[in-house]
N, C-alpha and C positions, 0 to 999 in steps of 0.2 A: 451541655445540652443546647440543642437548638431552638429559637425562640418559633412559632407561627406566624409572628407578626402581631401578636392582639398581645402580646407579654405571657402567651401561655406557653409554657418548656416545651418542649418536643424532645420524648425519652431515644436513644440511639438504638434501632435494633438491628441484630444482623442477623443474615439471612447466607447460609452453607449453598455456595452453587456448583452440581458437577456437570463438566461437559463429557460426554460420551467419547469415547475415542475415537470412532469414525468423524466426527465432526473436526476436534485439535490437530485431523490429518491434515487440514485444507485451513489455511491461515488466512485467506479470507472469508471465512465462515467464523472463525474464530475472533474477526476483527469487527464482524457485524452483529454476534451477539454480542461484544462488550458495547456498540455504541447504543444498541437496542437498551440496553440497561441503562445507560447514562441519559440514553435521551428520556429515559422515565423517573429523572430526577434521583437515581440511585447513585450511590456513589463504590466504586470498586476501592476496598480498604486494601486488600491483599489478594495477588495470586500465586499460585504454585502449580508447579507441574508435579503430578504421582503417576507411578507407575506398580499399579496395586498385582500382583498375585493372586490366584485362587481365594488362597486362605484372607486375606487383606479383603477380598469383598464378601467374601463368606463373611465376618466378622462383624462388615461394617455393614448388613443387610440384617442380621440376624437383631444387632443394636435396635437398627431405629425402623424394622420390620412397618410399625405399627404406624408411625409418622410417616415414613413414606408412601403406604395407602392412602394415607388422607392426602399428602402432594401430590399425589396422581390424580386423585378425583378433583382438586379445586385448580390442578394445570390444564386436565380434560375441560371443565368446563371453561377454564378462560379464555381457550383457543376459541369456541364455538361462538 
């Protein structure tokens, strides 16, 4: 755990991030959202490249249907 400075823990949380495939076609778009996240104090633990299927996003849409409504609406609002 990370401390805050004042001796209070700071618990580790992670946070799933997909880039769209039109975006990972252009490497410097890809290189400007990882700085965009570091410069906000995040830290990249791990990435992977997928290459998903029909079925692989059916699957993975159908999962977490519910949670990613609510990432749209609090990414809609943090653009504005």
């Amino acid at each position: 755990m990370e401390s805050l400075g004042r001796g209070v823990p700071r618990l580790l949380q992670l946070t799933l991030a997909l880039i769209k495939p039109d975006a990972v076609a252009h490497p410097l778009v890809v290189e400007a959202i990882h700085q965009q996240i570091l410069s906000n104090q995040l830290l990249i633990v791990r990435t992977r490249d997928l290459v998903w299927g029909r079925e692989d996003c059916q699957r993975f849409y159908q999962e977490h249907s519910g949670r990613l409504a609510l990432l749209r609406g609090i990414m809609i609002r943090g653009q504005t």
